[in-house]
C-alpha positions as CSV (number, residue, x, y, z in Angstrom):
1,X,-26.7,-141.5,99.8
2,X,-26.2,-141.6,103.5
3,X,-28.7,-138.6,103.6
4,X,-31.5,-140.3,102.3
5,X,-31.0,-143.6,104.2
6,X,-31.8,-141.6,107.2
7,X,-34.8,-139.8,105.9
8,X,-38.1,-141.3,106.9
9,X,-39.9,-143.8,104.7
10,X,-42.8,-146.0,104.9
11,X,-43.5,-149.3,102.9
12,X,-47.1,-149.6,104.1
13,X,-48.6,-148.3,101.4
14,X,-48.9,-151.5,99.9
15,X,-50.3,-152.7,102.8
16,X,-53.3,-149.9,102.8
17,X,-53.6,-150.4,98.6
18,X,-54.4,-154.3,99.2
19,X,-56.5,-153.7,102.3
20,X,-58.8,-151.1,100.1
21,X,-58.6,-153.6,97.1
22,X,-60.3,-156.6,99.6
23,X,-63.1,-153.5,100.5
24,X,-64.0,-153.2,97.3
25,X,-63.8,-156.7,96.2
26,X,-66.2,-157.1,99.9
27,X,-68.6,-154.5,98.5
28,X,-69.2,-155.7,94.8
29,X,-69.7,-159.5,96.5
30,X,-72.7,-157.8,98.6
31,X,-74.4,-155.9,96.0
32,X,-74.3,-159.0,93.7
33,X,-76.1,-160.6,96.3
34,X,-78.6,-157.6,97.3
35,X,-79.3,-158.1,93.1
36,X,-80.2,-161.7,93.7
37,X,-81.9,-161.3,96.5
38,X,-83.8,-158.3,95.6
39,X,-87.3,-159.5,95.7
40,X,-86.2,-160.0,99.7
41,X,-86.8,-157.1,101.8
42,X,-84.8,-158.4,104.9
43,X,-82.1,-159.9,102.8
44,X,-81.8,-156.6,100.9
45,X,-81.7,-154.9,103.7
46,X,-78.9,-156.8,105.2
47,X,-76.9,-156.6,101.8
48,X,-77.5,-152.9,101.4
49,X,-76.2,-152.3,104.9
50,X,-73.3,-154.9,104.2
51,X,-72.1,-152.3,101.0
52,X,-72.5,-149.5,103.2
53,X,-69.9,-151.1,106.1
54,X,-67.4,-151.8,102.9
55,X,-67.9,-148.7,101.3
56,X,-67.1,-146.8,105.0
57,X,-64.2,-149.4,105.7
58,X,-63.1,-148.5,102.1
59,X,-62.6,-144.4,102.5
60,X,-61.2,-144.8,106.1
61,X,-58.2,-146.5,104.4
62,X,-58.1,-143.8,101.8
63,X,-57.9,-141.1,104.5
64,X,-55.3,-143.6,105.8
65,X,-53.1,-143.4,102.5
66,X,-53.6,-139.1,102.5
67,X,-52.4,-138.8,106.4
68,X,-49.4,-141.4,105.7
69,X,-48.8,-139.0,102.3
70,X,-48.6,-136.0,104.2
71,X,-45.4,-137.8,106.8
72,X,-43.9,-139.5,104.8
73,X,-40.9,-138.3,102.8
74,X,-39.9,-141.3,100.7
75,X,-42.7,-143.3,99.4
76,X,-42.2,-146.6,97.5
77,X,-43.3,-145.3,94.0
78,X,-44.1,-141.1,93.3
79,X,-46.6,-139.3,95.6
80,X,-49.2,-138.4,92.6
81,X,-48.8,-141.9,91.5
82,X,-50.3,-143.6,95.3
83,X,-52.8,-140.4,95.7
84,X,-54.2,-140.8,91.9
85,X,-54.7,-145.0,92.7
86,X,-56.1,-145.0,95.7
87,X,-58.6,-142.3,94.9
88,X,-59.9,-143.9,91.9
89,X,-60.0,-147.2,94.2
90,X,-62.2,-145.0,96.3
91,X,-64.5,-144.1,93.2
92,X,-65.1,-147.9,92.3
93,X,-66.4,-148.2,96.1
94,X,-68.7,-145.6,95.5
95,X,-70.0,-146.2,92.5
96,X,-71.1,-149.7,94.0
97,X,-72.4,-148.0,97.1
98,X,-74.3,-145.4,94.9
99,X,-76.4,-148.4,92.9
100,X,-77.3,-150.3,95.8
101,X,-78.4,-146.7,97.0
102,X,-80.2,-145.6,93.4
103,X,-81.8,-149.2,93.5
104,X,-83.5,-148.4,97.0
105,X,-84.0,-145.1,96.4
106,X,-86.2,-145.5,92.8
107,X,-87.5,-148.3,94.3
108,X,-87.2,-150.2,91.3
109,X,-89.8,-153.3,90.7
110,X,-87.5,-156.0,89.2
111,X,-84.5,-157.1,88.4
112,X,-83.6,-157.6,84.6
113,X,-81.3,-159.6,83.1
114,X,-79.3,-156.7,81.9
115,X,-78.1,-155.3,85.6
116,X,-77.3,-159.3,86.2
117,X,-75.2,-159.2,83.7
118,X,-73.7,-155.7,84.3
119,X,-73.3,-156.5,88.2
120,X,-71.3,-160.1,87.1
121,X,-68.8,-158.4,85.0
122,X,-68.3,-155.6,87.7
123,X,-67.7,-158.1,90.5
124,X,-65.0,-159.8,88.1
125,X,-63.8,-156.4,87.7
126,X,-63.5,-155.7,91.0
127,X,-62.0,-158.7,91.6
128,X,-59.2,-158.2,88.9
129,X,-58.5,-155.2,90.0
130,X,-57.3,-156.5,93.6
131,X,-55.6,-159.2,91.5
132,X,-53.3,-156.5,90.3
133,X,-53.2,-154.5,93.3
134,X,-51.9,-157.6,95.4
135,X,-48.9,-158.0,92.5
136,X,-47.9,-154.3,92.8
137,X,-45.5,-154.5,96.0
138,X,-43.5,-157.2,93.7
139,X,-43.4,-155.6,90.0
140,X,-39.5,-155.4,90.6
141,X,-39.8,-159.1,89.1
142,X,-40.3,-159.3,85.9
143,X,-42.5,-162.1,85.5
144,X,-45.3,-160.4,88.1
145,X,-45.0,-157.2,86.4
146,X,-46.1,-159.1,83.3
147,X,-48.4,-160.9,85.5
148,X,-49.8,-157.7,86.7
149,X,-49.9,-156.2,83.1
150,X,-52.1,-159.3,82.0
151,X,-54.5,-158.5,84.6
152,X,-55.1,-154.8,83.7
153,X,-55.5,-156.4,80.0
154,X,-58.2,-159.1,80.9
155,X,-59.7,-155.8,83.3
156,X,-60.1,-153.7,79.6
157,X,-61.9,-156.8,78.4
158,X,-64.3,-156.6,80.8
159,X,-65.1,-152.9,80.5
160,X,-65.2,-153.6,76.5
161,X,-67.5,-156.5,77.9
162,X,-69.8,-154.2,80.1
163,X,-69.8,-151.6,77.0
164,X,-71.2,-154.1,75.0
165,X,-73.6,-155.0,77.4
166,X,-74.8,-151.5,78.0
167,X,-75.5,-150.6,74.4
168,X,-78.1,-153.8,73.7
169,X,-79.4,-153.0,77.4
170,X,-80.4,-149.4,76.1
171,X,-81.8,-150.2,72.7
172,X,-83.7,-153.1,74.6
173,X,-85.0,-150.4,76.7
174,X,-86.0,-147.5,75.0
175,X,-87.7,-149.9,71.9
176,X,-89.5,-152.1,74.7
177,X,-89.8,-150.2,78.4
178,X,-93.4,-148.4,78.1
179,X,-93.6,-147.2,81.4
180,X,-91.4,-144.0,81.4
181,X,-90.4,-143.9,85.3
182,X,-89.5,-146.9,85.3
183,X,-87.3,-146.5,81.8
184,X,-85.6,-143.8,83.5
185,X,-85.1,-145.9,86.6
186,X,-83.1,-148.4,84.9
187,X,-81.5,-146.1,82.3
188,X,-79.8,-144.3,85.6
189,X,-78.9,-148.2,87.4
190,X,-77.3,-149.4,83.8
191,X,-74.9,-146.4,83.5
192,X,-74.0,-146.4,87.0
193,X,-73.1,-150.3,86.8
194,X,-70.7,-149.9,83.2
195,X,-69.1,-147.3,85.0
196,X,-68.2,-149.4,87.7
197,X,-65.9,-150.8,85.2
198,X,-65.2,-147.8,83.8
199,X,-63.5,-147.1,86.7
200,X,-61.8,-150.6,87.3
201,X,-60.4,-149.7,83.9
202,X,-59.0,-146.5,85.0
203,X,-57.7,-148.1,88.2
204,X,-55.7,-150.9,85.5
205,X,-54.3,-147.6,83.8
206,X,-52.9,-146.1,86.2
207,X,-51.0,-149.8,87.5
208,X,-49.7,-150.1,83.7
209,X,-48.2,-147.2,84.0
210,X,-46.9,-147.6,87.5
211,X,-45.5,-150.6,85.9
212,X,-44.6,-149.1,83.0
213,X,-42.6,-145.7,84.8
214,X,-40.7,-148.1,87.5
215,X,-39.7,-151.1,85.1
């Protein structure tokens, strides 16, 4: 007992989880406005460029969490636990860098309602999931571990939500899109917005069971 009160440890993981959660939220706020402002060139532009900074800001702080990993020797919940979380945090940063990308690469001609309606429910993803991330450094009370276990739940409504979405967004597609390029365009931008949530929904997994192991 003495032992391991001597051995180092670092509480700042926390920290580096809530500072990734507010890039992610940062870069699903700009692409929701690159969507609305799509018919913009300069406002695109600056929006595109605004995902980018997040998405950059974002890995920094994962390569953050994997140094801090490698000296420290007791870390506030199990190693795999933090290096599983924060990667999949990483992979919803991509994925929203990755559409704004695909949108400006396939220089797509409009916006439909469908990727509105995909890009709202993966900004309140987003935004759920640093909800939950914010609770995690307090889950030894009990009322914000339910807290944060209500979160992850309303985060699986959302990806039911965006699954839902995405099904009447392809049948709409394939039975009324005649020009095939741009079909595929928007075929590839629909499945790269639901897994946005996707993701946020494996993100609330892995903080239920956080929860669930250190309850």
């Amino acid at each position: 007992m003495i032992f391991s009160k001597l051995l180092p440890r670092d509480n700042d993981f926390f920290d580096m989880f809530n500072r990734h959660a507010d890039r992610i939220v940062e870069a699903s706020v700009a692409f929701a406005n690159l969507v609305k402002h799509f018919d913009d060139p300069v406002l695109r532009d600056k929006y595109t460029r605004d995902v980018d900074k997040a998405e950059s800001a974002a890995d920094r702080i994962t390569h953050e969490v994997s140094t801090a990993l490698h000296k420290t020797f007791i870390t506030p919940i199990d190693r795999e636990q933090i290096h599983s979380l924060i990667n999949t945090m990483d992979d919803v940063a991509d994925l929203i860098q990755d559409s704004a990308e695909t949108m400006s690469l396939y220089n797509v001609r409009t916006m439909t309602e469908e990727i509105f309606l995909l890009t709202d429910l993966s900004v309140k993803c987003c935004a759920r999931v640093c909800d939950a991330v914010k609770l995690m450094d307090k889950l030894a009370d009990a009322k914000t571990a339910e807290g944060a276990l209500k979160t992850c739940q309303e985060i699986d409504r959302l990806e039911s939500d965006a699954d839902h979405v995405m099904r009447r967004a392809m049948s709409k597609l394939f039975r009324e899109e005649e020009d095939v390029r741009e079909l595929i365009k928007l075929k590839a931008i629909y499945e790269l917005l639901e897994t946005i949530t996707d993701k946020c929904e494996d993100v609330a997994n892995l903080i239920e069971g956080i929860i669930l192991e250190n309850s």
